[in-house]
N, C-alpha and C positions, 0 to 999 in steps of 0.2 A: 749161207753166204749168198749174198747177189750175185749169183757167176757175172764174171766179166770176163771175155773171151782175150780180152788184152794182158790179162792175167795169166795165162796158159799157156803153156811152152809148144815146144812144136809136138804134132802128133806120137813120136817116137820117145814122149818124155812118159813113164808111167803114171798113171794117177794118183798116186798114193802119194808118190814123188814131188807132181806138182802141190799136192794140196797140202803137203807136211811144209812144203817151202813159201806158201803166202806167209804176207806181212798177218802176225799177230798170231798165228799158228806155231809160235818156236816153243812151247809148251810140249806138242804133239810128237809122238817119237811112231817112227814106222811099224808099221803091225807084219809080220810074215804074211806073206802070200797061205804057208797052210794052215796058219791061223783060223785064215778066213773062207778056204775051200774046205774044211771040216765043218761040218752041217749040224753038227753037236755042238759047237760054240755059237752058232747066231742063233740056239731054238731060241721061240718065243718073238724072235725080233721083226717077222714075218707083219707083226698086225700094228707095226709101228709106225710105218712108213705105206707110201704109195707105191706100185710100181716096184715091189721087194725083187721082181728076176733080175727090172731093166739094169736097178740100181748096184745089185750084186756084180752083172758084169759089167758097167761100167768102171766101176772099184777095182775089179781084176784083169780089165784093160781088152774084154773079151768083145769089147764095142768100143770104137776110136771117139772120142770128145767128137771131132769134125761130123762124125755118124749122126750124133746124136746134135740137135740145134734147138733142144726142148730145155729153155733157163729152170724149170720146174724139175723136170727127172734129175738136174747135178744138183740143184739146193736139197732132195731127199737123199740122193749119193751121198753127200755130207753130212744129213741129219744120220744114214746109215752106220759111216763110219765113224760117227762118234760114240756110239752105241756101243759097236766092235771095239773103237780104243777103249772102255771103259773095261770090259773083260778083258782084256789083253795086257792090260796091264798090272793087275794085282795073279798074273801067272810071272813061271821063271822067267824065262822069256823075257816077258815084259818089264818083273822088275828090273833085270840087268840092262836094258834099254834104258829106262829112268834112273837107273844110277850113273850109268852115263853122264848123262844130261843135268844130274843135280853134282858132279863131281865140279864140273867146269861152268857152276852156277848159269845154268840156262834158262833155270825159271825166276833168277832174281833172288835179290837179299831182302833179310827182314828190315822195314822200317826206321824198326825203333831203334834209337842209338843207343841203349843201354845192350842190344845184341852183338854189336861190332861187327855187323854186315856178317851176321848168318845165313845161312842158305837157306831156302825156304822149298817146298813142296804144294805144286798143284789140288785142289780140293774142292770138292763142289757141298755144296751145303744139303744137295736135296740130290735124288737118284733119280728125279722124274724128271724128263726131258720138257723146256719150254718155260722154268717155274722159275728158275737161279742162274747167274751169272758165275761163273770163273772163280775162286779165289787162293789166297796160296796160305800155307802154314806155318807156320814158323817154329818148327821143333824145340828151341831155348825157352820164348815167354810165352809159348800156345795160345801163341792168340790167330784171329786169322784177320787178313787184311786184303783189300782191294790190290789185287795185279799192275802195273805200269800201262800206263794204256798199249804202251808199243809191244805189250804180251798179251795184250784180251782184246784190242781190237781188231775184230774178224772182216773180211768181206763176205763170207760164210755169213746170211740173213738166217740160215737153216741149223748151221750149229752157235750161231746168237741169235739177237733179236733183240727188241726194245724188253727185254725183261731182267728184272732183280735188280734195278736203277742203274744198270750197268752200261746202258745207255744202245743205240742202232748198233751192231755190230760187235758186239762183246759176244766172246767166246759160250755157251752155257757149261755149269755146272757138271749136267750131266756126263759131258764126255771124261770127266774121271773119277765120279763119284765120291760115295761118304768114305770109304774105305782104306782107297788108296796111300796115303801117306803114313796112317796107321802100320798098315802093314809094311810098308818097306822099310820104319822104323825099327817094326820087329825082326824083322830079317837081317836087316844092317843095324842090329844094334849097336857096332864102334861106332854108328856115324852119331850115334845120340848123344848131344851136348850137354854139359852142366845147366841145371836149372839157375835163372837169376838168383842173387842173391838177394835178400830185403830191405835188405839196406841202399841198391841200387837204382831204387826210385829216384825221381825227380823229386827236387825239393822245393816248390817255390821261394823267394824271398824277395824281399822290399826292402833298399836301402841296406843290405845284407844283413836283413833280421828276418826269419822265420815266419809266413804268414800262416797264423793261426788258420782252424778250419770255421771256427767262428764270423771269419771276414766274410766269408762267402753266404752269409745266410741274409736271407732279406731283409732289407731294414727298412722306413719309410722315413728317415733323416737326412735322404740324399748324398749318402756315401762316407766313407770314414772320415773325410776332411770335415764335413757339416756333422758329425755324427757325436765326435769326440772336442771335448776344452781341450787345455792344456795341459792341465791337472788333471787328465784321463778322466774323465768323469763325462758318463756319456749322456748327450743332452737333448737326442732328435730323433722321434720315432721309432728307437728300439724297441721290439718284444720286449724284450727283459728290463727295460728301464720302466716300461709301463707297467711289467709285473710288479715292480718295485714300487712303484707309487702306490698302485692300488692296494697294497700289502702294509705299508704306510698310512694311506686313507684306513684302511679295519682298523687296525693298531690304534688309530687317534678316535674311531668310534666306539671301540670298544673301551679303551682307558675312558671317553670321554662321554660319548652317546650311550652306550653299553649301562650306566651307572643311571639314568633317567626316570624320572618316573613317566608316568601316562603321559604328564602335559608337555613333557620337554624338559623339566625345570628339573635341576641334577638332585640325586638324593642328596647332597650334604646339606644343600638348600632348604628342601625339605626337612629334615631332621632339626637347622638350627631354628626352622620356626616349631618344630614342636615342641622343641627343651624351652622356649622362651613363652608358649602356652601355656605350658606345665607351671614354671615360674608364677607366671601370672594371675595363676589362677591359686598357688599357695599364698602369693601375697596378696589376694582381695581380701574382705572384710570380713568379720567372723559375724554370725547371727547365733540363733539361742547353738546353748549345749548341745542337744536334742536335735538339731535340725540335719535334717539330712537332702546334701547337694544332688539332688538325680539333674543328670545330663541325658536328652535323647540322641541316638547316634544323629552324625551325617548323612544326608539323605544320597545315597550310593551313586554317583559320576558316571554314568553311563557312557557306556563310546557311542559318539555319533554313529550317524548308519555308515558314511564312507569310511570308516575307520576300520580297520580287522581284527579278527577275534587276538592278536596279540597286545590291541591296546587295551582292549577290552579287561582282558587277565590283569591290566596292569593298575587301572582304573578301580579294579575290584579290590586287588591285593593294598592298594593305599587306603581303602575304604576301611578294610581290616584294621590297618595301622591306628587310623581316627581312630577306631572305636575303642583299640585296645588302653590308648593314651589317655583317653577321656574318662575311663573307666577307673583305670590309676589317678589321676587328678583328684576324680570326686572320694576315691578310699582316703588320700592320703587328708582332702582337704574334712573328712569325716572324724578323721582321727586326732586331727589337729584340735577340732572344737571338743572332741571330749578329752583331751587331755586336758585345754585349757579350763573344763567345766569343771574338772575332777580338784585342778587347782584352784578355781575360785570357792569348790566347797571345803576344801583345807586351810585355806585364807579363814574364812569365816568361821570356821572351829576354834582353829586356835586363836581369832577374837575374843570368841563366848570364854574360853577357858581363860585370856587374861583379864575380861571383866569376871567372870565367877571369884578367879584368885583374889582381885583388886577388894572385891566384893568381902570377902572371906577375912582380908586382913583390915580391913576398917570395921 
């Protein structure tokens, strides 16, 4: 805290006294004097601060504020005894002080209005001094929350400071540590609330209908009014509407494109010029008995070079087709002339034998 000496009571007020009574300090509950004259409670605290003798007896009043005119030794006096309130407080002692203070809601209620103005408990998120700001807990929905300003705003620079976004003069963390509320939970366990129930969420609505979780998701249609017809059918830059087209586009390439040959041209197309080939080639002309129709294949369609090797396969596979069709053609148009050769040498037989007979009876 920025000491401000306009802050400070007259010489005869204890220090511990004044500094538990600044504005933003009503968090802070008084430590015992032999708290802190036990030398086994502050080990370690020695190499935390500057100035550990001066600021010791300032804190225990063994040097009058007026004594001292150094704003630097009382902002470590404060970083000191926030240190001290942190131990001091997860002892008896100390609990029964902060249940005090959380009896007659001193450190404020939770937030959230599903708690019904719970009582809340002091909490620092980090035990390292300088790093976190102040915050308080809320035993019902365990969550923890930003303090009221008029409870974390310090003039204390040394037990705040611009850290943990808590802003110039917020309380830190440290002076009551990760522990603290835990534990006096478990000590005063009557004081522990029912947990929320699930059902006591908030529930948005619109129009008092239920906003789905859907609304909230991005869309590039510019909001549900542009998003949606009338006929719920949604019409502007949804995800999911574009999956649906694209899913639509396969569906019609594959019923449609899917069925193609190499060049484009759909097989049914394909096929009905084969069958009218085939046709065509039964109904041309017959030549001798004996003659036989040889067809050379199609010379094989090759894919262009920008083409890939899947038209390529496809180019070939039609190739196969020609051949196989053409193949069949010339059987069937083979068979056809010796059958009709087979019939014109029976024709002529049983000529001979009605001129033999004719022959026979004259």
């Amino acid at each position: 805290m920025s000491y401000n000496e306009d802050s400070s009571a007259s010489g005869h007020e204890p220090w511990i006294h004044w500094f538990c009574g600044l504005k933003g300090h009503e968090m802070f509950c008084h430590v015992e004097r032999a708290f802190i004259e036990d030398g086994f409670n502050l080990y370690g605290l020695r190499a935390c601060v500057s100035n550990y003798s001066d600021c010791l007896d300032l804190i225990l009043d063994r040097i009058g504020q007026e004594d001292s005119e150094d704003s630097h030794l009382t902002q470590s006096a404060c970083t000191l005894y926030g240190l001290i309130h942190a131990r001091y407080i997860v002892t008896t002692h100390g609990l029964d002080s902060m249940y005090n203070k959380y009896a007659v809601k001193e450190f404020g209620v939770c937030p959230l209005i599903q708690c019904n103005g719970q009582p809340v408990l002091p909490v620092g998120l980090r035990d390292e001094f300088g790093i976190d700001t102040a915050k308080v807990f809320c035993p019902k929905c365990k969550n923890v929350y930003h303090p009221p300003p008029s409870r974390s705003s310090s003039r204390a620079s040394s037990i705040s400071g611009s850290n943990g976004g808590g802003g110039v003069g917020a309380v830190d963390g440290a002076a009551f540590g990760t522990t603290f509320p835990h534990l006096f939970l478990m000590t005063f366990n009557n004081l522990v609330p029912e947990p929320l129930q699930p059902d006591s969420a908030y529930v948005p609505r619109v129009f008092g209908f239920r906003v789905h979780r859907s609304a909230h998701q991005g869309s590039g249609g510019g909001g549900i009014v542009g998003g949606y017809l009338g006929n719920g059918r949604r019409v502007g830059g949804s995800s999911s509407y574009a999956q649906r087209s694209i899913a639509n586009m396969t569906s019609t390439r594959v019923a449609g494109g899917g069925s193609h040959g190499g060049n484009g041209v759909p097989m049914q197309e394909i096929s009905n010029e084969k069958e009218e080939k085939v046709r065509g080639v039964e109904d041309s002309g017959m030549g001798a008995a004996d003659e036989v129709v040889t067809t050379s294949p199609k010379p094989s369609k090759k894919a262009d070079s920008g083409n890939d090797g899947e038209q390529a396969e496809e180019a070939e596979e039609e190739d196969r087709e020609d051949c196989a069709i053409d193949k069949m053609a010339t059987a069937n148009e083979v068979n056809r002339k010796r059958e009709k050769g087979d019939n014109s040498d029976r024709s002529s037989n049983s000529s001979k034998r009605q001129r033999r007979s004719i022959e026979a009876v004259t």
